[in-house]
Structure formats: structure tokens, C-alpha cells
C-alpha positions in Angstrom: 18.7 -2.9 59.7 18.5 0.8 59.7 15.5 2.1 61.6 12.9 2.9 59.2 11.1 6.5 59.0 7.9 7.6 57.4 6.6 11.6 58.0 9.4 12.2 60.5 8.2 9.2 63.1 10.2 5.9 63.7 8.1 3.2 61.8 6.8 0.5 64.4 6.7 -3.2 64.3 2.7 -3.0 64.0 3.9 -1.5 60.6 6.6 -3.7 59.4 7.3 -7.4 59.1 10.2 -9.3 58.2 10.9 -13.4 57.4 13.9 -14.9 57.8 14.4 -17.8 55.8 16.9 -20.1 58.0 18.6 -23.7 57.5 17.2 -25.7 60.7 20.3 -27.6 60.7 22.3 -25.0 62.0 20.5 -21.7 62.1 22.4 -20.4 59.7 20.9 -17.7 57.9 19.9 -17.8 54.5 17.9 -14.8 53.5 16.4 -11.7 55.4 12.9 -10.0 53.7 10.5 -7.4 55.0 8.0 -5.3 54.4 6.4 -2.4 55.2 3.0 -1.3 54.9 2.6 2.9 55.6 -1.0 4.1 56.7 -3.3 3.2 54.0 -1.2 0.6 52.4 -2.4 -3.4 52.1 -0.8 -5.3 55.0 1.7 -8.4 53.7 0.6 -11.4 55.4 2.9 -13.6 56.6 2.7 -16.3 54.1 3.1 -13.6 51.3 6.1 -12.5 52.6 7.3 -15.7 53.1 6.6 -16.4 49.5 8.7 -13.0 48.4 11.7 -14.0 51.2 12.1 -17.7 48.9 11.5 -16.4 45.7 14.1 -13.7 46.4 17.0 -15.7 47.6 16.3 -18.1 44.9 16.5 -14.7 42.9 20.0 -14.3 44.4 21.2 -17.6 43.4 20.7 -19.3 47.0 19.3 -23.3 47.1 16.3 -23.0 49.0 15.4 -26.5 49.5 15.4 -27.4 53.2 14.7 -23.7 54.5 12.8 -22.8 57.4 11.1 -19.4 57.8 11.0 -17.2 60.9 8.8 -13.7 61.2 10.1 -11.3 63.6 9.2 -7.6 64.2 11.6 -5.4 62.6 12.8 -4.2 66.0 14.5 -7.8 66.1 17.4 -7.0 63.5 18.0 -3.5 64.4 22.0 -4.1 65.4 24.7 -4.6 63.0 26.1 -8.0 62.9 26.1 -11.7 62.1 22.7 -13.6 63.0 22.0 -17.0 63.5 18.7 -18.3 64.7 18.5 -19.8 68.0 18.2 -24.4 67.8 14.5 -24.2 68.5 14.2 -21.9 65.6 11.9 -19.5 67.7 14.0 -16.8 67.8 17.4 -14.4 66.2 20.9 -15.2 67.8 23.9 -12.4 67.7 26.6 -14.6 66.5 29.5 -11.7 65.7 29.3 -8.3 66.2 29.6 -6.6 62.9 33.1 -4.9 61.6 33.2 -1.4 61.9 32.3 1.2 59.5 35.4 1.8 56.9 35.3 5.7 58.1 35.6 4.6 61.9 38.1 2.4 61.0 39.6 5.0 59.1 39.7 7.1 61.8 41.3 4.7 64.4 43.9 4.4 61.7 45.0 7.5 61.7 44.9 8.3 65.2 47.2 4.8 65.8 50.2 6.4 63.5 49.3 9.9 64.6 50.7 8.7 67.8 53.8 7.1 65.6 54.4 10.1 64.7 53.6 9.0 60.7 51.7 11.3 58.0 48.5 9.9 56.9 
């Protein structure tokens, strides 16, 4: 996930939340939710944001029968890539890091035939 902002300043994990909803079998990951709650704002408890994460994925056509949930601070998801969570189901897992950007690989492509001496 992107870093959050709010007034200019990096929003902490004291002021976001998120539930990942998980199959135990093999920490596969089903669904990712947060929330985040600026100054001022009613702070999510964890089972309604666990209620949001299932009725969400079921929203998105995903069989949630069987799922586990797991709330990490935001600052646990903040690199791009494929999670998993771990086989005690405590914790998030980097199982791939994540292709690159289509402009970076972009990019790459045309320095690669630059050097072959072929118009992009």
C-alpha cells in the first residue's frame, strides 16, 4: 500500500488499521481492508473492520467460508508484492516481489534495443 498522507504528515499506524482475511490452510491471501480514522473521526474496531474485510470480498465475488482474519498496522503492507501469511497465522510473509511498474519496464525496454541499435 501507498503511504497514506493527511495535512502534509505520513498517517501512522495509531491512525490506521487493516484486516487481512487469510485461508489458514495455506496463508493464502484472500482479501486486504483498512481503515483510517483522521483526528476527530470514530476509530473502527477491529471486529468492525473485520466485518467490512468479509462482507467486501464476498462483495467481490470471493467464498469466504473457512477464512481467517489478521489485523496488522498499515506499516506492515507498505512494499509492493505478493503476500502470504506466515503458518501460525501471526504475521505477513513476502512471497514475490512485485513486477515492475509498466513505465520502468518501459524504460529498460528501450535502453535494451537502444544498445541494439533499434528505434523505439
Amino acid at each position: 500500500m501507498k503511504i497514506l498522507f493527511a495535512k502534509g504528515k505520513p498517517v501512522d499506524d495509531n491512525s490506521s488499521k487493516v484486516c487481512v482475511l487469510f485461508n489458514p490452510k495455506d496463508g493464502r491471501v484472500v482479501h486486504v481492508h483498512g481503515a483510517t480514522t483522521l483526528q476527530g473521526g470514530k476509530k473502527v474496531s477491529d471486529v468492525e473492520l473485520e466485518k467490512d474485510a468479509t462482507e467486501h470480498a464476498k462483495a467481490f465475488g470471493h467464498a469466504v467460508t473457512g477464512l481467517k482474519a489478521l489485523h496488522v498496522p498499515i506499516s506492515a503492507i507498505q512494499e509492493r508484492g505478493a503476500l502470504k501469511v506466515n503458518s501460525k497465522g501471526t504475521e505477513l510473509e513476502m512471497t514475490r516481489q512485485a513486477p515492475v511498474r509498466a513505465s520502468e519496464f518501459f524504460a529498460k525496454w528501450q535502453d535494451e534495443n537502444a544498445k541494439k541499435g533499434k528505434k523505439t
